[in-house]
DRENDO-1510 file (C-alpha; in Angstrom, 1 decimal, always signed):
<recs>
REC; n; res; u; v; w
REC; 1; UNK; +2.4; +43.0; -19.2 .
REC; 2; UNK; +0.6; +42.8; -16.0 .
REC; 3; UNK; +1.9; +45.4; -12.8 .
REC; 4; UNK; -0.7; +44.3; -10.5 .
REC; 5; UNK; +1.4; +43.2; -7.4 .
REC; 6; UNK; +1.0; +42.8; -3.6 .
REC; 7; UNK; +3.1; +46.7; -3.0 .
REC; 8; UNK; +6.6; +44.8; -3.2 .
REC; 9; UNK; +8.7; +43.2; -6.1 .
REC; 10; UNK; +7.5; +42.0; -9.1 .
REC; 11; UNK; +9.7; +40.0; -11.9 .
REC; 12; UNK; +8.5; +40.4; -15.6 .
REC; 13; UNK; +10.0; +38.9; -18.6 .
REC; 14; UNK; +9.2; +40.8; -21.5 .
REC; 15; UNK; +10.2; +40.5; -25.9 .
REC; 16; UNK; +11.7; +42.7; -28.0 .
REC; 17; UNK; +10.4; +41.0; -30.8 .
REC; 18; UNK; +12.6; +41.3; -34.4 .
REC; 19; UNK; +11.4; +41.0; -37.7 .
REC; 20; UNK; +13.1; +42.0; -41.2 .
REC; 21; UNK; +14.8; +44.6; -38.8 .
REC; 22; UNK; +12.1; +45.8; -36.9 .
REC; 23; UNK; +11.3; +45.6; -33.6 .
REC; 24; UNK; +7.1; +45.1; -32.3 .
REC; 25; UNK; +6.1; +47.5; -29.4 .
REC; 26; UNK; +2.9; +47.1; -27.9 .
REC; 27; UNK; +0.3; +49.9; -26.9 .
REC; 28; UNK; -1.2; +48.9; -23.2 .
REC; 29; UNK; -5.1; +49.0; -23.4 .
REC; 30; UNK; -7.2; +51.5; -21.8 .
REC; 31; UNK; -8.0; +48.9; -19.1 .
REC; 32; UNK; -4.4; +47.9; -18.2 .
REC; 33; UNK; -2.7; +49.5; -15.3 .
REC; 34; UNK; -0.6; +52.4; -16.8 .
REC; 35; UNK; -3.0; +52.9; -20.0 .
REC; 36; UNK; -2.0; +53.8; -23.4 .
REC; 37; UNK; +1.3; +53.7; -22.5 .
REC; 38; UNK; +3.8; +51.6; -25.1 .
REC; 39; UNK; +5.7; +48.7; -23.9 .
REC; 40; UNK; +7.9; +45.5; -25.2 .
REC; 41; UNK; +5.1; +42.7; -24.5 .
REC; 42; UNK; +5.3; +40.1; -21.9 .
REC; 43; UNK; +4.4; +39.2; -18.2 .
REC; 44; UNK; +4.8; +38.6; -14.4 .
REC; 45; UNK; +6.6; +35.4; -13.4 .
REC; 46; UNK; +4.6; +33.0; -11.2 .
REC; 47; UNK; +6.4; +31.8; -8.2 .
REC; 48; UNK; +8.9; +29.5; -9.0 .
REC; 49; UNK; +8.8; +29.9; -13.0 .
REC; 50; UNK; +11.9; +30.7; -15.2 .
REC; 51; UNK; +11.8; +34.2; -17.3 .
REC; 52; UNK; +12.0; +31.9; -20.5 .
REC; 53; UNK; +9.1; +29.5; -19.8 .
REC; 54; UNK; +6.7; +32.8; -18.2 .
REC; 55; UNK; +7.7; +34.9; -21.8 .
REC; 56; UNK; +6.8; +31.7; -23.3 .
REC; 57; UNK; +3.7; +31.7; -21.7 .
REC; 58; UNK; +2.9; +35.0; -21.5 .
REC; 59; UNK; +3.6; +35.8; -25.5 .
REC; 60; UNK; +0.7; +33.0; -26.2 .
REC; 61; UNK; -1.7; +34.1; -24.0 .
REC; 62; UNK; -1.8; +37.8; -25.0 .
REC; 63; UNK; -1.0; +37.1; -28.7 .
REC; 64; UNK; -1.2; +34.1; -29.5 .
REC; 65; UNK; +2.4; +33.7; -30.6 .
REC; 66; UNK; +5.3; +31.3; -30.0 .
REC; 67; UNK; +9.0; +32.5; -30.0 .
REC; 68; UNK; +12.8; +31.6; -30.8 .
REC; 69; UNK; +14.6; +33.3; -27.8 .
REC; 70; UNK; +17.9; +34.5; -29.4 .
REC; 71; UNK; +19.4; +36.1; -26.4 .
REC; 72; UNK; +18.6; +37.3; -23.0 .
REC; 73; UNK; +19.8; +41.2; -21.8 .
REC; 74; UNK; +20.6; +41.5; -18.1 .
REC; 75; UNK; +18.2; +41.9; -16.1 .
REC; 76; UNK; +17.0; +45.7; -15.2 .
REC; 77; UNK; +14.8; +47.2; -12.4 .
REC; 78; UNK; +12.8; +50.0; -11.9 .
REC; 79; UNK; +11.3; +51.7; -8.4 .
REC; 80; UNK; +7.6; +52.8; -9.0 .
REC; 81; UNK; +6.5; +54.5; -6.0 .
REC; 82; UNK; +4.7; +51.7; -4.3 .
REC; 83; UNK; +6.9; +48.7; -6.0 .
REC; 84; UNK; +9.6; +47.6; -7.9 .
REC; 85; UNK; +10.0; +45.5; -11.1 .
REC; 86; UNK; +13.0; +43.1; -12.1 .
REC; 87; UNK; +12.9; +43.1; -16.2 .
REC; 88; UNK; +13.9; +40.4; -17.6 .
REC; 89; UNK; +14.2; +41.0; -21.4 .
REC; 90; UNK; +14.8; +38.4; -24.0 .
REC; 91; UNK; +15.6; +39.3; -28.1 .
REC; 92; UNK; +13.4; +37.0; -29.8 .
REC; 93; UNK; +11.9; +36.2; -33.3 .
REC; 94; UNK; +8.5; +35.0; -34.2 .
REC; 95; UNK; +8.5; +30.9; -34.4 .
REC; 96; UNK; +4.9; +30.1; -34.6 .
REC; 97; UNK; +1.6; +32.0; -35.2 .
REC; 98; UNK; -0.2; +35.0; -36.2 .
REC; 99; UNK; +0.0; +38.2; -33.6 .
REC; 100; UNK; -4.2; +38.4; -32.1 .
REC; 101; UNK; -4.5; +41.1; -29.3 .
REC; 102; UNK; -5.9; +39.6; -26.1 .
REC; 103; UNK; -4.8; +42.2; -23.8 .
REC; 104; UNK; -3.3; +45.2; -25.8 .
REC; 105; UNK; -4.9; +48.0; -27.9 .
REC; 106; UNK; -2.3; +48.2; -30.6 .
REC; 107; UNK; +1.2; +46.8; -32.0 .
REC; 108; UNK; +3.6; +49.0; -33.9 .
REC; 109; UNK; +6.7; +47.5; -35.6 .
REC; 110; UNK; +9.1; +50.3; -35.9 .
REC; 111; UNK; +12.4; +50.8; -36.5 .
REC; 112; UNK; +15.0; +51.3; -33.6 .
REC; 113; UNK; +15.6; +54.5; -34.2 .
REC; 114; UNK; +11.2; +55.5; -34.0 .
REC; 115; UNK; +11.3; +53.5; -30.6 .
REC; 116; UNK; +12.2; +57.1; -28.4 .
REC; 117; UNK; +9.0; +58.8; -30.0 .
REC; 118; UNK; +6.8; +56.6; -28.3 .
REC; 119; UNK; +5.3; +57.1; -24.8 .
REC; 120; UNK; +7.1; +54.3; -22.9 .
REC; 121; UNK; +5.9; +52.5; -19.9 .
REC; 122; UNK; +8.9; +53.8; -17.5 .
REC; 123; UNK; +10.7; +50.4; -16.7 .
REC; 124; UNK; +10.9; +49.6; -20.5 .
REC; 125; UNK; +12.9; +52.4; -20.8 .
REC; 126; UNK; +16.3; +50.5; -19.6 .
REC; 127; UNK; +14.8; +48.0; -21.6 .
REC; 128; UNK; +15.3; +50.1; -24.6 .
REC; 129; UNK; +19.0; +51.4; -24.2 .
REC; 130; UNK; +20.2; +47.9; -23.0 .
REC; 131; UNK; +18.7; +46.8; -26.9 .
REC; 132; UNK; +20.7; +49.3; -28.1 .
REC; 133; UNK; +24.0; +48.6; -25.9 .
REC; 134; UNK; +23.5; +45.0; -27.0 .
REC; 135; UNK; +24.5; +46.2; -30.7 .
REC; 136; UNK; +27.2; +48.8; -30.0 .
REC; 137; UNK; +29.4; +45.6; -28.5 .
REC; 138; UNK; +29.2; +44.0; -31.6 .
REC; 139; UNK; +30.9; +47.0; -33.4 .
REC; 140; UNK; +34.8; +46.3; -33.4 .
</recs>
């Protein structure tokens, strides 16, 4: 995910990938804005683009993967001190293709209960307890 903005909103869309009941995170290079840190992978919207069609996008440019969007969360933001960003999180499976890292340093599937030991970018945070809100309304 790319935070680069002009000091004012930026909308992301960003994947919290599933797979035989894990989910992927996805460790931010040392060259990215907010290094090292650990986030669900995805991307700033272009003007006028929908959040499916930019996560679309997005997920085969830095890995080289297509998706099956299963459901989209609310959207969430988060004030950084010189901007904001509107999340824009969709669950999603693998479709087509093998994960290559263009852009990250590392992937990590872990289960949802690991997910809080990692060192989160802080607007995935939301992101995170949203997932997990997502499942407690299914429980009658």
């Amino acid at each position: 995910m790319s935070y680069e903005c002009d000091g004012k909103n930026i909308e992301v869309s960003c994947a919290i990938i599933e797979r035989d009941g894990l989910i992927l995170a996805a460790q931010r290079s040392e060259a990215m804005a907010m290094p090292l840190k650990w986030e669900f992978p995805g991307g700033k919207m272009k003007q006028g683009e929908e959040p499916d069609t930019c996560l679309k996008r997005e997920l085969m440019e830095e890995m080289g993967i297509t998706v099956i969007m299963k459901k989209m969360l609310p959207p969430l933001g988060h004030h950084y001190p010189d901007f904001t960003v509107t999340l824009y999180p969709f669950v999603c499976a693998i479709d087509a293709g093998e994960i290559v890292l263009h852009e990250h340093r590392a992937i990590a599937w872990m289960k949802f209960s690991e997910l809080a030991s990692l060192d989160w970018v802080e607007a995935d945070l939301p992101v995170v307890y949203a997932y997990r809100r997502s499942f407690s309304s299914k429980t009658p």
